[in-house]
C-alpha positions in Angstrom: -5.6 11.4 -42.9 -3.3 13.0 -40.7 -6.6 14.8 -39.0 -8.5 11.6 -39.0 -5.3 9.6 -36.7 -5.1 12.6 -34.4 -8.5 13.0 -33.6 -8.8 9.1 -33.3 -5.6 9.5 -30.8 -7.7 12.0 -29.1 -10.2 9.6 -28.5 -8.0 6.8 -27.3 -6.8 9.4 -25.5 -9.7 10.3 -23.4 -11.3 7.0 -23.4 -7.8 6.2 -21.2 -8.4 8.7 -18.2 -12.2 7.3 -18.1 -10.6 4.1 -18.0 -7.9 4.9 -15.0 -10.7 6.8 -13.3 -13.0 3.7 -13.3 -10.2 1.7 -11.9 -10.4 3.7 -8.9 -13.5 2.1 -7.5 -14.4 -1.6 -7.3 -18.1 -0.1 -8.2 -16.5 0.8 -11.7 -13.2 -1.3 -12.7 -14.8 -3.7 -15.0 -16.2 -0.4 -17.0 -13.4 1.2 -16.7 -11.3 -1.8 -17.8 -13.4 -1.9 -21.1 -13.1 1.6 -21.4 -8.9 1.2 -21.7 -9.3 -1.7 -23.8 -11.3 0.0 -26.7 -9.0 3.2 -26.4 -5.8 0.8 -26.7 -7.9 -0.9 -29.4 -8.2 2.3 -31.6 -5.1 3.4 -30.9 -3.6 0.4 -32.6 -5.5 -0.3 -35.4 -5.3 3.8 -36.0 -1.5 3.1 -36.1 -1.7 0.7 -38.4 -3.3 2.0 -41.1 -1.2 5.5 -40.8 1.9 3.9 -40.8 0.7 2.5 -44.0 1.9 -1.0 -43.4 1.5 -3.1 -46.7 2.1 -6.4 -45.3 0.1 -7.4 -42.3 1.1 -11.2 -42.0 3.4 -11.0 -39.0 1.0 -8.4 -37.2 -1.9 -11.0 -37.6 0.5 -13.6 -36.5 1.6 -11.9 -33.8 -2.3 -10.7 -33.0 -3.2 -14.5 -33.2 -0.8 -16.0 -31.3 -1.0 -13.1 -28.7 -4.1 -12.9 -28.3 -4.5 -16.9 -27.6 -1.8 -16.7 -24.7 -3.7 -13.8 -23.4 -7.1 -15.6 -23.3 -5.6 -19.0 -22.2 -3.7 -17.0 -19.3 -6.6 -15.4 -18.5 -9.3 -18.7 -18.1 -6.2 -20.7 -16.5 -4.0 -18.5 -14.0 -5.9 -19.0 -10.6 -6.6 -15.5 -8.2 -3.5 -16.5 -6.3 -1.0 -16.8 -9.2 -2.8 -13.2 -10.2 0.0 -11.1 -8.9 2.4 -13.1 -10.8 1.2 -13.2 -13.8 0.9 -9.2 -13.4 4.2 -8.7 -13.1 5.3 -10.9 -16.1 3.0 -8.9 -18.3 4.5 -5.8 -16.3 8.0 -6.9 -17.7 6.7 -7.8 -21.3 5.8 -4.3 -21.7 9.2 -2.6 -20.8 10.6 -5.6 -22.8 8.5 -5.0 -25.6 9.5 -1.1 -25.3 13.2 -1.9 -24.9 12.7 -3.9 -28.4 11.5 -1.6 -30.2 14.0 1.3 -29.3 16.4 -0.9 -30.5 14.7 -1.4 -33.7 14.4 2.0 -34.3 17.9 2.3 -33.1 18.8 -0.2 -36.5 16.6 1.6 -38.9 18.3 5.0 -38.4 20.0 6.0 -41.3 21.2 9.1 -40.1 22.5 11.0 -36.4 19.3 10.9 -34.4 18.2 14.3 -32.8 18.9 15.0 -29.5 15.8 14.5 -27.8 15.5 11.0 -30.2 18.8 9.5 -28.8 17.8 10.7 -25.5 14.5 9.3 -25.4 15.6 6.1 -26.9 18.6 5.4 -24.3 15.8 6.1 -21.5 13.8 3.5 -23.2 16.1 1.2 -23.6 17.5 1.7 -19.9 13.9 1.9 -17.8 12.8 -1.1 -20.5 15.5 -3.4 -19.0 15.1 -2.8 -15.6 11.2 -3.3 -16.1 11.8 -6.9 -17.6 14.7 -8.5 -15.4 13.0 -6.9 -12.7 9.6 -8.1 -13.0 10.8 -11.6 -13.6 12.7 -11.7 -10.4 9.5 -10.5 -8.8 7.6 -13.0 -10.1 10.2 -15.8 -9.5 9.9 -14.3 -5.4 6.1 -14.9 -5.8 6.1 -18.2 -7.5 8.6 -19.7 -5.0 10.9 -20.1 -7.9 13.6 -18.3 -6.5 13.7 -17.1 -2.8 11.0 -14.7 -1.6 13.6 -13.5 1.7 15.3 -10.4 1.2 18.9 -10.9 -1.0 21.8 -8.4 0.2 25.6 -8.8 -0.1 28.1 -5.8 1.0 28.5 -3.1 -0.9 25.2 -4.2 -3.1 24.1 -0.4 -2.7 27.6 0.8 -3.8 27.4 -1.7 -7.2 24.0 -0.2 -8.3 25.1 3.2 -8.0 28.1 2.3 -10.1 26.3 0.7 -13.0 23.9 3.4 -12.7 26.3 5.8 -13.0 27.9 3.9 -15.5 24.3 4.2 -17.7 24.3 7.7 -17.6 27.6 7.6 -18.7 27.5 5.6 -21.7 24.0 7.4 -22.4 25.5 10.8 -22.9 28.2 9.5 -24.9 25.9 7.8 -27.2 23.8 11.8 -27.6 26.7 13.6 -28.0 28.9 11.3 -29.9 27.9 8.9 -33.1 25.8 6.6 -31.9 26.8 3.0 -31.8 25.2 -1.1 -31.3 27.6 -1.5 -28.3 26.3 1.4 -26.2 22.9 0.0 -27.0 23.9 -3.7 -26.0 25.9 -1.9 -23.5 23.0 0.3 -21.5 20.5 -2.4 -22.2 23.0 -5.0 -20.0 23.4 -2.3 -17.6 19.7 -2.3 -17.6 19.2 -6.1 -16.8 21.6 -6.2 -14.3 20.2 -3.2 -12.3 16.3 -4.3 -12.6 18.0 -8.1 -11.0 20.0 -6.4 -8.0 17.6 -3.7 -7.0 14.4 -6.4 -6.6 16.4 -9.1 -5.1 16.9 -7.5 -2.0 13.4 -7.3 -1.4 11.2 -9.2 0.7 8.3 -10.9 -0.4 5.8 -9.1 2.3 6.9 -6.1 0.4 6.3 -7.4 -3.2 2.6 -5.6 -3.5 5.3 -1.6 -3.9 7.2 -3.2 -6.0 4.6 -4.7 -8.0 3.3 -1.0 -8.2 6.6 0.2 -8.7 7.4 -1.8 -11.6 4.1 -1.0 -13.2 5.0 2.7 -13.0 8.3 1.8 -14.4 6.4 -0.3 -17.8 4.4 3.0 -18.4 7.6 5.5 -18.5 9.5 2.9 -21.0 6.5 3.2 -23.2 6.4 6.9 -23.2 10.0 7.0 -23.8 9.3 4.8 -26.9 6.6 7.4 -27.9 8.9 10.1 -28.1 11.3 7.8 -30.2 8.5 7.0 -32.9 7.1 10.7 -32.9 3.7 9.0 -31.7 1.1 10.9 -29.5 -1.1 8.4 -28.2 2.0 5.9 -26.9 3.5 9.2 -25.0 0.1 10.0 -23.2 -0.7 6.2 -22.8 2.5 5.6 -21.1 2.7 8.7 -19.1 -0.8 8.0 -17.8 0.1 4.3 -16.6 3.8 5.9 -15.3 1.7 8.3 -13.3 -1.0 6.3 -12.0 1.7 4.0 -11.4 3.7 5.8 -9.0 0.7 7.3 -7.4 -0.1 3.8 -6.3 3.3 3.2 -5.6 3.4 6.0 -3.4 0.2 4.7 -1.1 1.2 1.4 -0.8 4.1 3.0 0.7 2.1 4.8 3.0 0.2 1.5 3.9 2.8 -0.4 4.7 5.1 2.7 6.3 7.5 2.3 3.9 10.2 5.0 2.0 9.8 5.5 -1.2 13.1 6.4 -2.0 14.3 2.8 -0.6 11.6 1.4 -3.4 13.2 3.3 -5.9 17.0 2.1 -4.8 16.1 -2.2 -3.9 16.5 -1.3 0.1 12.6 -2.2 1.1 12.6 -5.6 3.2 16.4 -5.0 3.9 16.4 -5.9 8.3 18.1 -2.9 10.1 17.3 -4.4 13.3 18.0 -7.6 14.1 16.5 -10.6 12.5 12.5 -11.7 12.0 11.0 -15.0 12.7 9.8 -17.0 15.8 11.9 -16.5 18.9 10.1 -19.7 20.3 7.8 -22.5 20.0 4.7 -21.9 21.5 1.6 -24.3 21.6 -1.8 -22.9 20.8 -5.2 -25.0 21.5 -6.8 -26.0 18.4 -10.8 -25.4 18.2 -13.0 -26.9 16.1 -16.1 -25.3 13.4 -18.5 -25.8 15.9 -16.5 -23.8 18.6 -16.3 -21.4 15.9 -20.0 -21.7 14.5 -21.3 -21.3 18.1 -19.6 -17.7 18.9 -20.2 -16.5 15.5 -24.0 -17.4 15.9 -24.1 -15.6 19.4 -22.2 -12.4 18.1 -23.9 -9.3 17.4 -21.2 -7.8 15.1 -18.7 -9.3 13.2 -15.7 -8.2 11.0 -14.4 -10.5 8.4 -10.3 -10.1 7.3 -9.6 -11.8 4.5 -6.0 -12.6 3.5 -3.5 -14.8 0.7 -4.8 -17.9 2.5 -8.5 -16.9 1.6 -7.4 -16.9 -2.5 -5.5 -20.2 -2.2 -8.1 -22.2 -0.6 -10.6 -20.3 -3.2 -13.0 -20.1 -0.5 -14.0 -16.8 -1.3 -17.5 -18.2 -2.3 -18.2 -19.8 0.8 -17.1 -16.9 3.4 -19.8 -14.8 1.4 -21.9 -17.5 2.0 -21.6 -17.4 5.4 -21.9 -13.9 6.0 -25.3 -13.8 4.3 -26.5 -16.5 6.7 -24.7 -14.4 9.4 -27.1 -11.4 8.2 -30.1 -13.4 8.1 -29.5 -13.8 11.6 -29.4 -10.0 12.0 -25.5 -10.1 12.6 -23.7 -7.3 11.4 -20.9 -8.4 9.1 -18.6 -6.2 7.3 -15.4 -7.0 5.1 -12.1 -5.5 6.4 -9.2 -4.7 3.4 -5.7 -3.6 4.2 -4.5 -2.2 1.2 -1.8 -4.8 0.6 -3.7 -7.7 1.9 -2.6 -10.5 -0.7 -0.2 -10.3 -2.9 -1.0 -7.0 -4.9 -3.0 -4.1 -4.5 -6.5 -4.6 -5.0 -6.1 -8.5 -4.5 -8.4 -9.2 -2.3 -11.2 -6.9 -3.5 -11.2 -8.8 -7.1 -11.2 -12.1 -4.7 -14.2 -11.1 -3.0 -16.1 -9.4 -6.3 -15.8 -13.1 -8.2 -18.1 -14.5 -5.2 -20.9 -11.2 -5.4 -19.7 -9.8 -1.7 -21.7 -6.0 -1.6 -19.0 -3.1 -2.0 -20.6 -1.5 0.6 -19.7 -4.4 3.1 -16.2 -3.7 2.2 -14.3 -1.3 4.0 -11.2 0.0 3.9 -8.5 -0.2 6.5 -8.5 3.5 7.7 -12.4 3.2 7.9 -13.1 0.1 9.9 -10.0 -0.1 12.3 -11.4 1.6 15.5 -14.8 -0.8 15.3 -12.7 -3.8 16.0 -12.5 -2.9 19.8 -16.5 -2.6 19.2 -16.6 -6.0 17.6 -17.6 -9.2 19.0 -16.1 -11.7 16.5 -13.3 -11.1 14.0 -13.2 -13.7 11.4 -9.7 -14.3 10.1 -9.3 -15.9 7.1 -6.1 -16.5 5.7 -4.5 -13.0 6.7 -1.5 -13.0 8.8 1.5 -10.1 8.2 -1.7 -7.2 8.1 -2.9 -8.5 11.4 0.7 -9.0 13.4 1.4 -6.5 16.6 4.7 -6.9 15.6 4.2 -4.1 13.3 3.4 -1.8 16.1 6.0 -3.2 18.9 8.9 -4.7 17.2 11.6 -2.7 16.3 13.6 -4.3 13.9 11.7 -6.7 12.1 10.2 -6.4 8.4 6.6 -5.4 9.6 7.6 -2.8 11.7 6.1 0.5 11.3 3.4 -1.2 8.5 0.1 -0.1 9.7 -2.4 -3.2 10.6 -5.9 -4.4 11.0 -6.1 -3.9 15.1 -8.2 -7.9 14.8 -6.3 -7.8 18.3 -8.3 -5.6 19.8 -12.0 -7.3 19.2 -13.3 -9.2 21.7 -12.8 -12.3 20.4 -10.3 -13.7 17.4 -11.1 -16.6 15.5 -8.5 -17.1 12.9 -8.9 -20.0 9.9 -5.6 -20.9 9.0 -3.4 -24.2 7.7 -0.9 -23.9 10.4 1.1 -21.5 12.5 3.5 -20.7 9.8 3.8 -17.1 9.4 3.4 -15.0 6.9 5.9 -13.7 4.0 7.8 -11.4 6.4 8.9 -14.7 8.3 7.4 -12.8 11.3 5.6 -14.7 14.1 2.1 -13.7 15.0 1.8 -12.6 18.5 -2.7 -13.1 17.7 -2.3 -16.7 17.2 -1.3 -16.8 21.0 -3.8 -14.4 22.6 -6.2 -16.4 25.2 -9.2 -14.6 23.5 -8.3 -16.4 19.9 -9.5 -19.5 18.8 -7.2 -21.2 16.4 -9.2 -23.3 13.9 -6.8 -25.4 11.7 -7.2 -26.6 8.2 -8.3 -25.6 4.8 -10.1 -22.9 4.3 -12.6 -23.7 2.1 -13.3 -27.0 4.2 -13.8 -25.2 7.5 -16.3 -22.9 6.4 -18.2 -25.0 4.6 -18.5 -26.8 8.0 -19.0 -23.3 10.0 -22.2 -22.7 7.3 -23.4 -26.2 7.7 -23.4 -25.7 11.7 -24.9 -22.0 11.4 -27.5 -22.9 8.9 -28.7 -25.6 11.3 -28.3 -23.9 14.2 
């Protein structure tokens, strides 16, 4: 039997790393997604049976009752409230790893090994900061709690202390007998920490920590996988801790952020004065046929989609329009900036629901120096990952983040609700550029107009 789980963990196992390598493309993520899911799949049911669990009522409870929350959340959580509903399942899973240290913790009847009690107060610690933190992420994105940055003095100082204070109680609870107040102890500790090192984070910065938190979800589970002596939850969770922080790590470089400031809650924290508009400026507001018109006449065009694109859901519609733009022997290509939305990979989901090519998607990297070769770029919805602010601006939360150059194209025309800016608060010099034409409303609505106008044009 023993053979039989091993080898059936070896196949979960591998059936993972296809699965993360699928992921990596657009092309493959669906495949690779299945992939993950039958691995996880045999993994579990494996475990069952070699534990040899007698009575299965509460697991098919808890497999009935998860599974309908999982398929409900799935058909009813729109694209926008995607990111959210990542990082509450983000947070369940360092819960969930958090819980079950601690019920290994109560059916000890004996003084744990050393790697055991250190595995398990890892678990319990990273567990902690996964859930509290992840809530407080999602709150930011749901508009539950603020999305600005929150800092008070000596907020650095307090996390290092309870930190500290962790570490502490951690190696007394190796070296010593091991007690239920250090465990209620660290995992406090824990929930404190994963509250005060996302609160100070800005919402424009939310895709890292996102990332971050992900990475985070995967360690807790490996830590529980040294705890229960099982092989397939150590290489499951150090695969999604690694891929995790890998991701972390370019969204860092996409957004010209430190990584170590992730790590420590000081990402979105103003060094340089403070963001927002300086002063009210008027813009002229154009209408779809002003915009149907250029886009007709234009021999190239370049498409940004942004948030605004998943909110209005007009995902369909832009795709619609760019085939009747390359009917009309227009070239049209897709521009992505890696943190365009809410979370990594946002927008390229958005734009697979409505069919779009992948090869009319490009990255940021690939596409920026066409724009100044571009007749029309098409805004849709995208703000912070188009503002010059990022390049000129010293000081404010976009600064140093690099961004679509949609300022340099020939002409701008940018489909938006208002001139509200984006999550960084910061105001968007493009909106303002004599070359831009501001067309106002929903987004859905005024492309369904522009193809109207195109179609009959």
């Amino acid at each position: 039997m023993e053979t039989i789980t091993n080898l059936a963990y070896l196949v979960s196992a591998v059936l993972f790393i296809l699965g993360l390598k699928g992921l990596s493309s657009p092309r493959t993520a669906r495949r690779g997604n299945l992939l993950s899911a039958m691995g996880m799949l045999i993994a579990v049911v494996v475990t069952l049976f070699d534990r040899q669990i007698i009575d299965f009522t509460y697991i098919i409870a808890g497999i009935a009752i998860g599974s309908s929350i999982g398929a409900i959340s799935a058909w009813q959580v729109p694209m926008t409230a995607m990111p959210q509903m990542v990082a509450v399942l983000n947070g369940s899973g360092g819960g969930a790893s958090a819980l079950v240290a601690v019920a290994e913790f109560l059916r000890m009847t004996s003084q744990p090994g050393v790697d055991v009690s250190v595995t398990l107060v890892l678990s319990l610690l990273i567990g902690t900061v996964t859930l509290t933190g992840s809530l407080i992420a999602a709150g930011k994105l749901q508009g539950v709690l603020r999305g600005a940055p929150v800092a008070f003095p000596f907020q650095q100082t307090l996390n290092l202390i309870l930190l500290s204070l962790a570490i502490a109680l951690g190696v007394l609870f190796v070296i010593s007998t091991p007690s239920l107040s250090k465990v209620v102890i660290i995992a406090i500790i824990g929930a404190m920490l994963g509250v005060l090192t996302v609160i100070p984070i800005g919402g424009a910065d939310m895709p890292v920590v996102i990332s971050l938190l992900n990475s985070y979800s995967g360690l807790a589970a490996a830590m529980t996988g040294f705890v229960l002596s099982n092989n397939v939850l150590i290489v499951s969770g150090a695969l999604v801790g690694a891929s995790g922080l890998i991701l972390t790590n370019l969204m860092c470089k996409a957004m010209n952020r430190n990584l170590g400031n992730v790590l420590f809650g000081r990402v979105g924290v103003e060094e340089g004065g403070p963001a927002g508009i300086t002063e009210q400026r008027r813009v002229t507001s154009h209408t779809a046929e002003d915009a149907a018109t250029l886009l007709g006449m234009a021999h190239s065009v370049i498409i940004v989609p942004g948030y605004g694109l998943a909110v209005a859901q007009a995902q369909y519609v832009l795709q619609e329009l760019a085939v009747q733009l390359a009917k009309r022997g227009i070239n049209v290509r897709y521009a992505i900036h890696p943190v365009a939305g809410r979370m990594p990979g946002h927008m390229n989901v958005l734009l697979a629901e409505a069919n779009v090519p992948y090869d009319l998607l490009y990255e940021m990297d690939a596409i920026n120096d066409d724009f100044q070769r571009t007749d029309v770029a098409l805004v849709v919805g995208a703000n912070d990952v188009i503002n010059p602010a990022a390049r000129n601006k010293k000081g404010c939360p976009l600064y140093g983040m690099p961004i679509l150059n949609v300022d340099k194209a020939r002409t701008v025309i940018v489909c938006k609700r208002s001139l509200r800016p984006g999550f960084s608060g910061e105001d968007n010099e493009v909106f303002y550029l004599e070359k831009t034409l501001m067309v106002f409303g929903d987004a859905r609505d005024t492309l369904t107009k522009i193809v109207g106008l195109v179609k009959g044009s």
